[in-house]
C-alpha positions, 0 to 999 in steps of 0.5 A, a space after each residue: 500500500 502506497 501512503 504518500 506524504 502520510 509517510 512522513 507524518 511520524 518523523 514530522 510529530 516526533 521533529 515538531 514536539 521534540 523541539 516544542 516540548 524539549 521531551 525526546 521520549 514522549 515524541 517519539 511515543 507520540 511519533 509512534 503512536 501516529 505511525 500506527 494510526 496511519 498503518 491501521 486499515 480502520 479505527 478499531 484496529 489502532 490498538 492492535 497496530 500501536 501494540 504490535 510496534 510497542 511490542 517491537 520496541 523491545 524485541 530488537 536484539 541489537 537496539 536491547 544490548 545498546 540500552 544495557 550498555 548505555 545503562 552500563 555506562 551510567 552506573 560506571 560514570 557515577 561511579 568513578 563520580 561518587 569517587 571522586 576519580 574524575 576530579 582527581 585525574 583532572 588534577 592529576 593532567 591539568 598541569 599538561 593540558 593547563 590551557 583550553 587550547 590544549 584541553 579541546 585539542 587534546 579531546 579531539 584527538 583522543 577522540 580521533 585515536 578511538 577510530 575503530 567504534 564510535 560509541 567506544 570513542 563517545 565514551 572513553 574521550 567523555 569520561 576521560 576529559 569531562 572534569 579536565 574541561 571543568 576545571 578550563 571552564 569549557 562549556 558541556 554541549 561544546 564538548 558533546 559538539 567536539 566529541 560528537 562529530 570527531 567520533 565519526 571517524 568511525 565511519 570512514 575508517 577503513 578498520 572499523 566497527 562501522 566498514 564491514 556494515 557499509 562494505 556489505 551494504 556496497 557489495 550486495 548494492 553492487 550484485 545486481 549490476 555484476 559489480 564482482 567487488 568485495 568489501 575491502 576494494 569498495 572501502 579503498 577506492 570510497 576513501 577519497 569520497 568521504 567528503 563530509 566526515 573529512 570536512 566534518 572533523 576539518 572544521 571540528 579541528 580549527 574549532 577546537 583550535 581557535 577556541 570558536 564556533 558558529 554554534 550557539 553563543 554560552 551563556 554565563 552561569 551553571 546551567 552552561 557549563 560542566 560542573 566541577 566537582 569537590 569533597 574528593 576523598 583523600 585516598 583517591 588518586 589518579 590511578 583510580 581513575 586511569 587503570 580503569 580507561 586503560 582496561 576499558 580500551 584494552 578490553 574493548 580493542 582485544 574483545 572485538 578482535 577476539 570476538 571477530 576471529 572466533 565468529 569467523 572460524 565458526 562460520 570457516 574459512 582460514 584467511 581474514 582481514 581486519 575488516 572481516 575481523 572487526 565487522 563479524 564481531 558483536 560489538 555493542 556485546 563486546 563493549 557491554 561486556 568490557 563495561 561491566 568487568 570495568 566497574 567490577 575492577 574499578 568496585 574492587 580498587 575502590 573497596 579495597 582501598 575503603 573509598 566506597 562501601 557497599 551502601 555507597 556502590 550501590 546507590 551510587 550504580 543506581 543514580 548512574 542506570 537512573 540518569 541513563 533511563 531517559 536515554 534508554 527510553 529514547 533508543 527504545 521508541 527510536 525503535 519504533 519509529 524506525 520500523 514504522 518508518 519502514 512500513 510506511 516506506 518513508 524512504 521510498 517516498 522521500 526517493 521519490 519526491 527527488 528522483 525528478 530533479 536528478 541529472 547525471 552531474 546531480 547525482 552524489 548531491 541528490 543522494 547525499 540530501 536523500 540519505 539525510 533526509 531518510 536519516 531524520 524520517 527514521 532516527 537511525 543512520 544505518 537504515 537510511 544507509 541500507 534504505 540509500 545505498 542500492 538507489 544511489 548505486 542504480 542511479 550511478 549505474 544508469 545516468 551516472 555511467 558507472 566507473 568512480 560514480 559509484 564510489 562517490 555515490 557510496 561516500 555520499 550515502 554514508 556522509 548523508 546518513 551521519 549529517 541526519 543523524 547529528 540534526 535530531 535529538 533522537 539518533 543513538 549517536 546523539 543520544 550518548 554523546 548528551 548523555 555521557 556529557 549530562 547535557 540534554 539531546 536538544 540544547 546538544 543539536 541546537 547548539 552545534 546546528 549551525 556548526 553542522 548545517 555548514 558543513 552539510 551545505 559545502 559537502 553538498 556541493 562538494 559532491 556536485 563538484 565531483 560528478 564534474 570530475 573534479 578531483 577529489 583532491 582539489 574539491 577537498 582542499 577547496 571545501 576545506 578553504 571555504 570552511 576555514 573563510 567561513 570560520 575566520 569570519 563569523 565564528 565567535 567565542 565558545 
């Protein structure tokens, strides 16, 4: 059943009363409970319908281990707060990173270093430099910005959590048009056409380096920025605090390697590549699992030197799930809004109100505004990509001539969907940058809008340039000047 522009009606509530309300949860219920209305062949079947995607909600595996991680991670956040070892290691590194130059430049970079998985990167460079950052007085939602969009590297990293996703995304897209490609050639040969990641973190780096952005002016008081914290138990110190992170990467690195080779030798076959190896790995489990032999380490050194009790670890785990349980609820109902966005066929319709405007040279550009739109409509990055990638390859295929089209047309999917997913206060990515940061979903969005909507404007013609046949090379360097034009004109203070 074809249901037009009543497709978009889900996405359009959840946008209108996220940013009316400010309450993301109660949105995307509301977003959901029209997506049914609309499904219903008939009034009194709505309530069969709206429980039928409740339902779904919580029977998705995958978004289900994500909420136990996002949860896990809050009661590990509190409890290196309720310690004390957050305010400890910021004594501890203010002495090397004694200026906010150096603090934001740090976070950056640290959030570069952690390329192989986006949340892992979200996660260790929050809980790593939020009360370094306090101490410099650096605003929180500008922190969330910086570590927001560098996580995105995972993206275009070619050993990633995310390549073995887009590589398989790319092959099965391939298939059809007797594109005998695999994988790792299709994520090579797409490096120089991750247009919107490079400029992404470009104008990311010069932000963190200048002190300035085109986000929304901080205003003076508490409220804007990261509180500091105090009373710090003596014995606490900045062992406490880094032991942890340190066993946190290491579990997390080694678990998906581990973790990958296993489910490929399972599966048979004697030679893998990285690639292989990190994408077969269950990630989110792996991470979980890191976590939690995280706050049973990190619990064992606190008892042992008597900085908590058990009273304390317990309530102190408690206020961590407590304050992640909004963000839990979010996943959950971006859950189903992303299943009756596919009943609807969101995607479809939104391919074609576009499809009529498309020329060979429009090609990337069109696709890249596609998968951004499908990525708002949905909530969810990887379903747009899935949705976006066998259109954008057809499209490459028939008036785009084949050839390096269908490289830039997968870069332009894959940038499309991430630019979507950092403009709403519902996408996962968005969700646990705010929440590790104690920052609201909406004030985060709001504020690096302009920041963002920039480089979504200049990528945007960026691909254009590229179906001219203008070097990579050249449109990157030039993008990247237009960036750096803007930025030295009306960016303003943090």
């Amino acid at each position: 059943m074809e249901y037009g522009f009543l497709s978009l009606l889900p996405a359009l509530v959840t946008i209108v009363v996220a940013f009316a309300t400010r309450k993301v949860t109660w949105a995307l219920f509301l977003g959901v409970v029209v997506g049914s209305f609309v499904v219903a062949p008939s009034f009194t079947a709505f309530p069969k319908e709206l429980l039928h995607y409740v339902l779904l909600c919580f029977s998705n595996f995958e978004r289900n281990m994500i909420i136990l991680f996002i949860l896990a991670v809050g009661a590990l956040l509190e409890l290196l707060r309720f310690s004390g070892a957050f305010e400890k290691f910021a004594e501890y590194i203010i002495h090397y990173l004694d200026k906010p130059k150096k603090t934001r430049v740090s976070t950056f970079f640290i959030s570069l270093f952690l390329f192989f998985d986006d949340y892992a990167s979200i996660l260790i460079s929050a809980t790593s430099m939020r009360s370094v950052a306090a101490k410099q007085r650096i605003p929180k939602v500008y922190l969330t910005y910086l570590i927001d969009n560098t996580a995105t590297i995972a993206s275009a990293a070619v050993v990633s959590t995310w390549a073995a996703y887009e590589g398989s995304l790319m092959v099965d897209a391939g298939k059809p048009f007797g594109l005998e490609i695999s994988s790792t050639e299709y994520l090579v040969k797409m490096i120089p056409y991750n247009l919107f990641i490079y400029l992404l973190l470009f104008f990311a780096f010069i932000s963190a380096f200048s002190g300035k952005w085109l986000g929304k002016r901080m205003k003076s008081g508490a409220q804007s920025r990261i509180e500091e914290m105090q009373n710090i138990n003596p014995k606490v110190s900045h062992k406490t605090f880094i032991y942890p992170i340190i066993m946190l990467v290491i579990l997390a690195i080694v678990g998906i390697i581990v973790a990958g080779i296993i489910a490929l030798k399972i599966k048979g076959g004697g030679n893998f590549t990285p690639i292989d190896i990190i994408g077969e790995a269950p990630t989110i489990e792996v991470l979980l699992g890191a976590t939690l032999a995280t706050i049973i380490y990190s619990s064992t050194i606190l008892f042992k030197d008597k900085i908590i009790n058990i009273k304390s670890f317990f309530s102190s785990s408690k206020s961590g799930i407590m304050h992640m349980l909004p963000t839990a609820l979010i996943i959950l109902w971006a859950t189903g809004l992303t299943e009756v966005s596919a009943t609807l066929n969101t995607g479809g319709y939104i391919v074609s109100l576009l499809e009529p405007f498309i020329t060979a040279s429009m090609i990337p550009s069109i696709v890249f505004l596609m998968a951004l739109l499908i990525s708002v409509a949905t909530g969810f990055c990887w379903s747009s990509m899935a949705i976006t990638m066998p259109i954008a390859f057809g499209m490459a295929m028939g008036l785009g001539g084949g050839g390096e089209m269908v490289y830039i047309v997968s870069g332009a999917v894959i940038g499309g969907s991430i630019a979507g997913d950092l403009l709403i206060p519902y996408s996962d990515i968005t969700i646990l940058g705010a929440s590790s940061m104690g920052v609201s979903s909406i004030n985060h969005v709001k504020s690096h809008f302009k920041q963002v909507m920039t480089v979504i404007v200049v990528s945007f013609v960026g691909f254009w340039a590229l179906a001219m046949s203008v070097p990579a090379t050249v449109v990157l360097l030039l993008s990247a000047a237009i960036l750096y034009g803007i930025h030295v004109i009306w960016a303003k203070p943090i």
